[in-house]
C-alpha positions in Angstrom: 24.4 7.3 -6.7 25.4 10.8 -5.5 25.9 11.9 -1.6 22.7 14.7 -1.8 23.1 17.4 1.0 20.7 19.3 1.9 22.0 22.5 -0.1 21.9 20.3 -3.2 18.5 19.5 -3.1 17.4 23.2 -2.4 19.8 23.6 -5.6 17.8 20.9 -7.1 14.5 22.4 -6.1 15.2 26.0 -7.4 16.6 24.8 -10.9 13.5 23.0 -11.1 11.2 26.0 -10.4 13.4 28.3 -12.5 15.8 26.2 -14.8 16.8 29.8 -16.0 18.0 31.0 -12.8 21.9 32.0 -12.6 24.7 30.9 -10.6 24.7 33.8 -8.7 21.1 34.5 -7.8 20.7 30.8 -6.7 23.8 31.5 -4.5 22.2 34.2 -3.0 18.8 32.6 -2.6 20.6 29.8 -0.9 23.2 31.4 1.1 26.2 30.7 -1.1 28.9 32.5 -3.4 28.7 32.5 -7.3 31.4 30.0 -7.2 30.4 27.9 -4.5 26.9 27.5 -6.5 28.6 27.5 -9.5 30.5 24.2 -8.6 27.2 22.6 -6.6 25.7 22.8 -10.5 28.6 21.6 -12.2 28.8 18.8 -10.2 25.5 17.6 -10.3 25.4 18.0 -14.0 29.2 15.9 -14.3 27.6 13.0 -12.1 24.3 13.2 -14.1 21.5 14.0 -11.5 21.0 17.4 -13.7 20.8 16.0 -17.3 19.5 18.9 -18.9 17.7 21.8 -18.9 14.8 22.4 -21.0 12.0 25.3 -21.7 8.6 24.6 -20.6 5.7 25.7 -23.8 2.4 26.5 -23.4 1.2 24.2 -25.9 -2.5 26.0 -25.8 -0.5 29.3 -26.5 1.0 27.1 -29.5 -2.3 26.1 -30.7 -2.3 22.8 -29.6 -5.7 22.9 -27.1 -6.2 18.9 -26.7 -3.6 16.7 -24.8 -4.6 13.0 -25.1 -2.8 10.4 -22.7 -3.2 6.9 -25.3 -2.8 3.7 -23.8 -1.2 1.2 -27.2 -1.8 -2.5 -26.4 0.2 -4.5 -29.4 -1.2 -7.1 -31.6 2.3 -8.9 -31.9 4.8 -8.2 -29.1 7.9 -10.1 -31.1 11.2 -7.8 -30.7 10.9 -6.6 -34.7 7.0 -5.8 -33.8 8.2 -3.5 -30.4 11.3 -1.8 -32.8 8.8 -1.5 -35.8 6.6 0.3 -34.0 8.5 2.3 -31.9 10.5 3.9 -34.6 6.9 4.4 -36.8 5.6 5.9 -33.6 8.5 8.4 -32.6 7.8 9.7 -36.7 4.6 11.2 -35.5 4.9 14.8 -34.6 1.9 15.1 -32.5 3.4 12.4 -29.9 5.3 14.0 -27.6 6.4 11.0 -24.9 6.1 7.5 -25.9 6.2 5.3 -22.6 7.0 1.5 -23.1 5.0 0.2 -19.8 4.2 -2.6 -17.8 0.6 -3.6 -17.4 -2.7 -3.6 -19.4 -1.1 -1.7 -22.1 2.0 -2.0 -23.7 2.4 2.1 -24.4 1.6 5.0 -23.1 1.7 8.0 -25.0 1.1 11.8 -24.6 -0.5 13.2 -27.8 -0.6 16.9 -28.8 -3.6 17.7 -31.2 -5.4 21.3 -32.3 -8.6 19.7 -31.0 -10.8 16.9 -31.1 -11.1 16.4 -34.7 -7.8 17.5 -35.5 -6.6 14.5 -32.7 -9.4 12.0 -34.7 -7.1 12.5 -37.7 -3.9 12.0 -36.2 -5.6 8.6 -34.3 -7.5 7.1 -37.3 -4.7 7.7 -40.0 -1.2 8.3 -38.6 -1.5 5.6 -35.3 -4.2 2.8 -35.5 -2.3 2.4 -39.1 0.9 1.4 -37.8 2.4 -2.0 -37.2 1.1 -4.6 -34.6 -1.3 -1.5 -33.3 -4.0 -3.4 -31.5 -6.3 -1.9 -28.5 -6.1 1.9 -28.0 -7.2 3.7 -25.0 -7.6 7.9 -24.9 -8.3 9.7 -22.4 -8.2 13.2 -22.6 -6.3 15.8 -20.0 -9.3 18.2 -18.8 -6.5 20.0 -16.1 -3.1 19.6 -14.8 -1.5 20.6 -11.9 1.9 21.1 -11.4 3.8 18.8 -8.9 7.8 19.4 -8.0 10.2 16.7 -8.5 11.0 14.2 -5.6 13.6 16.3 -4.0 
C-alpha cells in the first residue's frame, strides 16, 4: 500500500470529479506547480492507486433508458460451470459489470436495455439460456445518485 498525503487525496478527489482535468489546472486548484502535480499523478498511476481513466456516458442520451441490477444464482457451481458461464456472460453486450459475489446469489450484474421489453429479450433469450443459469433476480434502477470515491 501507498503512503497517501493529504495533497494526494485532494489529487485523488479532483481526478475523480474531473478525470479530464490537466496537470496544471489541478496544480493550481491545489496549490502546486505543473511539475510538482505532474509527478503526484505519475506516481500514483506507477504504484497503481490510479489505474485508469475512463469517460463517463449518459447511457439514456445513448438510448439505453432501462438499467437492471440481476442477481444470477447458478444451478451447478463446479469450476467448468463458473468459467462456462462467465465467458457466455461477458459475450452479452447489454451486460456491462458482471460481479462474482458472496451471498444469496452467485452474480450480480448491471444490464443496459432500450426499455422494458427490449430488456425481456435480452433476459428470456440471451441469459436464462446460458449454462448452469438457475434463479434470477431484477431489479430495476428508478434513480441514482452520485457518491465520490473513499478518499
Amino acid at each position: 500500500m501507498i503512503e497517501l498525503d493529504e495533497t494526494d487525496r485532494a489529487l485523488l478527489r479532483a481526478l475523480a470529479e474531473d478525470a479530464t482535468e490537466g496537470a496544471g489546472a489541478l496544480g493550481r486548484r491545489l496549490g502546486l506547480s505543473q511539475p510538482a502535480a505532474w509527478r503526484r499523478i505519475r506516481r500514483l498511476e506507477d504504484a497503481g492507486v490510479i489505474a485508469g481513466r475512463a469517460i463517463d456516458l449518459d447511457r439514456e442520451k445513448l438510448g439505453f433508458g432501462v438499467t437492471v441490477f440481476l442477481g444470477i444464482k447458478l444451478a451447478a457451481k463446479g469450476r467448468h460451470g463458473l468459467e462456462d458461464f462467465e465467458r457466455a456472460i461477458s459475450a452479452i453486450p447489454e451486460v456491462q459489470a458482471v460481479h462474482h459475489v458472496l451471498g444469496r446469489f452467485d452474480y450480480r450484474l448491471i444490464v443496459t436495455a432500450r426499455d422494458l421489453p427490449d430488456f425481456e429479450r435480452v433476459l428470456r433469450r440471451r441469459i436464462m439460456v446460458l449454462p448452469s443459469v438457475g434463479e434470477v433476480e431484477a431489479n430495476v434502477l428508478l434513480s441514482q445518485e452520485r457518491r465520490p470515491g473513499p478518499v
